[in-house]
DRENPAKE-44534 format. One record per atom (N, C-alpha, C): residue number from 1; residue in three letters; chain; atom name; z, x, y. Coordinates in steps of 0.02 Angstrom, whole numbers. Layout:
# DRENPAKE-44534
[r NUM "ALA" "A" "CA" [Z X Y]];
...
# end
This chain:
# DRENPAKE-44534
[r 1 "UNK" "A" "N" [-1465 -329 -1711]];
[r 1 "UNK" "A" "CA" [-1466 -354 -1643]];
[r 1 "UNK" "A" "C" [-1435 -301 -1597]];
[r 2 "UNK" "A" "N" [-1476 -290 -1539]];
[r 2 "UNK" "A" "CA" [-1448 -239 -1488]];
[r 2 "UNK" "A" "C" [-1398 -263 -1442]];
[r 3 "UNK" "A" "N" [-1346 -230 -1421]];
[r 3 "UNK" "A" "CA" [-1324 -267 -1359]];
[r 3 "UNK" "A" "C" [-1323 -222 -1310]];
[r 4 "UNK" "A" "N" [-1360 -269 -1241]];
[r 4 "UNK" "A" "CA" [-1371 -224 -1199]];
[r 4 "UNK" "A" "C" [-1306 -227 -1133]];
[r 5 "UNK" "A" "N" [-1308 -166 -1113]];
[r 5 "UNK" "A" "CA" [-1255 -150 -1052]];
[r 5 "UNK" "A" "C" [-1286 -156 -980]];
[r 6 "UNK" "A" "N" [-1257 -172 -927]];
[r 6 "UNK" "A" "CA" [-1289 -157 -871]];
[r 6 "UNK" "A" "C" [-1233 -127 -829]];
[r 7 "UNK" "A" "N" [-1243 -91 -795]];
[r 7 "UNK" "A" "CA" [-1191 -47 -757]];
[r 7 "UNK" "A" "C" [-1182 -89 -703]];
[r 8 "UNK" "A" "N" [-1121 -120 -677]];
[r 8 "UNK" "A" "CA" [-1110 -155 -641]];
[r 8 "UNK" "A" "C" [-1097 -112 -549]];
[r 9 "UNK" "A" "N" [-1113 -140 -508]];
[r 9 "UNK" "A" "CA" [-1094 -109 -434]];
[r 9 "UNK" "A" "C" [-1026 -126 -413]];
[r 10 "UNK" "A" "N" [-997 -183 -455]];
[r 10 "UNK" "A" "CA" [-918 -187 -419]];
[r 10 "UNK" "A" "C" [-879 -123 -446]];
[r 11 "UNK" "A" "N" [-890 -74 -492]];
[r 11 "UNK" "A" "CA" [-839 -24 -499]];
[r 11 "UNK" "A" "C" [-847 21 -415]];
[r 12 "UNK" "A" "N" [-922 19 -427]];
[r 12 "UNK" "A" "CA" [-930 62 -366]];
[r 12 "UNK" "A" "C" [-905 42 -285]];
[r 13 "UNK" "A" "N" [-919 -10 -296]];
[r 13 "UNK" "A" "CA" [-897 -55 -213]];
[r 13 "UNK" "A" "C" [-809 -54 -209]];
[r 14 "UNK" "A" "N" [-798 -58 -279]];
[r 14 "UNK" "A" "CA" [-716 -56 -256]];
[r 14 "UNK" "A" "C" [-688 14 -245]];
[r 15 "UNK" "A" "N" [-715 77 -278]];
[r 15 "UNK" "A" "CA" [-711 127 -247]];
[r 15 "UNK" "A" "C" [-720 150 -195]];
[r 16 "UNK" "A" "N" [-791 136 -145]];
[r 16 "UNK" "A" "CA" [-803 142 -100]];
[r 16 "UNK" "A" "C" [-739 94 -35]];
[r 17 "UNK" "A" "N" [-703 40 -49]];
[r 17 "UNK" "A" "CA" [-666 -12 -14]];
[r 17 "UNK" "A" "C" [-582 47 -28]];
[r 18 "UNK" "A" "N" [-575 75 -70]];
[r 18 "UNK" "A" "CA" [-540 94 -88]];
[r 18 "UNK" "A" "C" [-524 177 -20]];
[r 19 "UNK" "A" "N" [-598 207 -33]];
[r 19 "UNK" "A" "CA" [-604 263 19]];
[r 19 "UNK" "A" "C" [-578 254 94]];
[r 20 "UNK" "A" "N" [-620 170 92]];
[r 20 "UNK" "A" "CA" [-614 162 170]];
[r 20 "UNK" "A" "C" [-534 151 203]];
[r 21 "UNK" "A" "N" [-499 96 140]];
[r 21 "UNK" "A" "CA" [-437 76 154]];
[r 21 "UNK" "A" "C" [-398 144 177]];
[r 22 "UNK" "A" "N" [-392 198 114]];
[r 22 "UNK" "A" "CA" [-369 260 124]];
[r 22 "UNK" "A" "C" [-379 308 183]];
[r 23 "UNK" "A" "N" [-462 303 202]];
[r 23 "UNK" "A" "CA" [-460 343 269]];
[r 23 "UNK" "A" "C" [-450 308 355]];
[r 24 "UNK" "A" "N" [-409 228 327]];
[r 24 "UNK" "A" "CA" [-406 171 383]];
[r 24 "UNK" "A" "C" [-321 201 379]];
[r 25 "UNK" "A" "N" [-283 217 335]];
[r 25 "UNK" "A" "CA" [-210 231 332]];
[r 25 "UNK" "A" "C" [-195 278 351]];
[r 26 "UNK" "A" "N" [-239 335 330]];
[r 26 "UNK" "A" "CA" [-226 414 370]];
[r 26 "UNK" "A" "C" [-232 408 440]];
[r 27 "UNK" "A" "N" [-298 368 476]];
[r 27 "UNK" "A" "CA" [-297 378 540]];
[r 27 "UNK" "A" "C" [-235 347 570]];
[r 28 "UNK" "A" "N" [-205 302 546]];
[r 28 "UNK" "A" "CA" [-176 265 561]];
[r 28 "UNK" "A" "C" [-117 306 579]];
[r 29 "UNK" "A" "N" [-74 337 499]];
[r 29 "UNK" "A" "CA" [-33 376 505]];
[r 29 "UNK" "A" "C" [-16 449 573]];
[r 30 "UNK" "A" "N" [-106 462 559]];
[r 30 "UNK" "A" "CA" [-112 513 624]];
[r 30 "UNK" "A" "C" [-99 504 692]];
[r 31 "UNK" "A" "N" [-96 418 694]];
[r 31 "UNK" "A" "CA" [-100 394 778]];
[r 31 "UNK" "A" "C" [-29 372 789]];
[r 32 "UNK" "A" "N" [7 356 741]];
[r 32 "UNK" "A" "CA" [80 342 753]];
[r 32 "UNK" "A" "C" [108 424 746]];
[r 33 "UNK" "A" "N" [106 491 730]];
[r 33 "UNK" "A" "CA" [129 532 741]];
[r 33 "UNK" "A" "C" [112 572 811]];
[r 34 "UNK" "A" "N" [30 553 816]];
[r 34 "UNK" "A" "CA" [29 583 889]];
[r 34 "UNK" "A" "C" [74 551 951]];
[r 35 "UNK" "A" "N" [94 480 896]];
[r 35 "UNK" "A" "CA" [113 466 981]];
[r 35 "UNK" "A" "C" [200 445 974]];
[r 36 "UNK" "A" "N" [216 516 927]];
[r 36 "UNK" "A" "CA" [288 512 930]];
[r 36 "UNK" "A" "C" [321 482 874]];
[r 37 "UNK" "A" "N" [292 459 831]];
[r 37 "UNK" "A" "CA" [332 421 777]];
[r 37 "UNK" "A" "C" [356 496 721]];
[r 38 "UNK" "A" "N" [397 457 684]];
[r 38 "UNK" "A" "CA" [425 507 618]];
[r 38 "UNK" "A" "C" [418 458 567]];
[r 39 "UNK" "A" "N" [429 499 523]];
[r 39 "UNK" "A" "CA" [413 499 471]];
[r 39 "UNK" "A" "C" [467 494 403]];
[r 40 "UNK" "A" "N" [507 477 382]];
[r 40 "UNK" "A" "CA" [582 492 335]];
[r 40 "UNK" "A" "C" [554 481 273]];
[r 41 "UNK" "A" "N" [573 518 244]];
[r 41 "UNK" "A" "CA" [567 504 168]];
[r 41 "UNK" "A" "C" [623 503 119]];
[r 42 "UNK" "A" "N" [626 444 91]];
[r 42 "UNK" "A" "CA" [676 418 47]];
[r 42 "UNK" "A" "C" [674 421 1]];
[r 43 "UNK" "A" "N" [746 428 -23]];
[r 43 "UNK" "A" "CA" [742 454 -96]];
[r 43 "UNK" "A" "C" [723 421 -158]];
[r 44 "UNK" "A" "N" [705 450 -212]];
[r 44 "UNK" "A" "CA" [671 381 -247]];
[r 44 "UNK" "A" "C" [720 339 -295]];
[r 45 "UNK" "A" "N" [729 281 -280]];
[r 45 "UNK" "A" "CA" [768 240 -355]];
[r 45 "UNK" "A" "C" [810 217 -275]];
[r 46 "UNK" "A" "N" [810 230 -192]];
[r 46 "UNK" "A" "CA" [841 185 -153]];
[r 46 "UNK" "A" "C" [813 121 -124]];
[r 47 "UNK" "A" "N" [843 82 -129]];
[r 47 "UNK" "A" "CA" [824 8 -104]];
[r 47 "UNK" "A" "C" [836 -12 -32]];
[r 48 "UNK" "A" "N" [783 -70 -14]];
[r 48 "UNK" "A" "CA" [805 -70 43]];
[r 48 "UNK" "A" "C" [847 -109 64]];
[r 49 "UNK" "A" "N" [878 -175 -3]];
[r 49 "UNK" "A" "CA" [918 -217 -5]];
[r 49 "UNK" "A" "C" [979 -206 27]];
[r 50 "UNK" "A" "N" [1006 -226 48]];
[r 50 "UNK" "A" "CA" [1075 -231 75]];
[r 50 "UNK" "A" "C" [1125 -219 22]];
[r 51 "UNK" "A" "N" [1175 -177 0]];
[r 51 "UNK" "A" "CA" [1226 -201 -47]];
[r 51 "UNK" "A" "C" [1251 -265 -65]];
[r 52 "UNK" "A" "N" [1291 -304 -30]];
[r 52 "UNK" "A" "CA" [1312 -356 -16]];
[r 52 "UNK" "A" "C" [1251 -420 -41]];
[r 53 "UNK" "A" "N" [1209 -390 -31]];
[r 53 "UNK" "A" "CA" [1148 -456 -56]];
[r 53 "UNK" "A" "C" [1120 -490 -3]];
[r 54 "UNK" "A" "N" [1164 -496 62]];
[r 54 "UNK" "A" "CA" [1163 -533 114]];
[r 54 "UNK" "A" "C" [1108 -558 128]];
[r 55 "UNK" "A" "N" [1056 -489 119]];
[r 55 "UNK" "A" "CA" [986 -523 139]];
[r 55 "UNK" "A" "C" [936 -579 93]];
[r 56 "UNK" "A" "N" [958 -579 48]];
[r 56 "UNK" "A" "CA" [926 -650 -11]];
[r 56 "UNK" "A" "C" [973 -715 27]];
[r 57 "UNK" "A" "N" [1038 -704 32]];
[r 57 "UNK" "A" "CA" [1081 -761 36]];
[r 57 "UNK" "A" "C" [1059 -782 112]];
[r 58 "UNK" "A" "N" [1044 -751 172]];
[r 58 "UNK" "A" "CA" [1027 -782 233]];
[r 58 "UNK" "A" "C" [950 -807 230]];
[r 59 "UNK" "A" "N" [916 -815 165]];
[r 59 "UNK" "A" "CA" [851 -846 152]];
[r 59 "UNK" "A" "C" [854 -887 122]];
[r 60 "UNK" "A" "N" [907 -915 84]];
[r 60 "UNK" "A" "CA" [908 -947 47]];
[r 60 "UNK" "A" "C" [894 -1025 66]];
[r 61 "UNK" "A" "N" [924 -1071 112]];
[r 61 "UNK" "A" "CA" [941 -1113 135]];
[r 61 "UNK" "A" "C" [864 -1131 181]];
[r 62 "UNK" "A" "N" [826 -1070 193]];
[r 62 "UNK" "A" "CA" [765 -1093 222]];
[r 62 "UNK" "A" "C" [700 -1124 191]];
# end
């Protein structure tokens, strides 16, 4: 018994969704620097949590 394959179009469509997202973020990025924004880059393994925790504990109650 053969088993047959068919090449599916969702690999391709999600690649293609994938291009667009990516060249929707660059422009994006490009239009917040033209118009003055920066840019910081953080170091890796820092959080943006608060020490203290504070920020879980003032959600909590909501």
């Amino acid at each position: 018994m053969t088993t047959l394959r068919f090449r599916s179009s969702a690999n391709r469509s999600k690649a293609a969704a994938a291009t667009v997202t990516r060249e929707a973020l660059e422009a994006h990025v490009a239009a917040y620097l033209r118009r003055g924004g920066q840019i910081q880059k953080i170091a890796k393994g820092v959080s943006g949590m608060p020490l203290n925790g504070s920020w879980h504990l003032s959600r909590r109650g909501k």
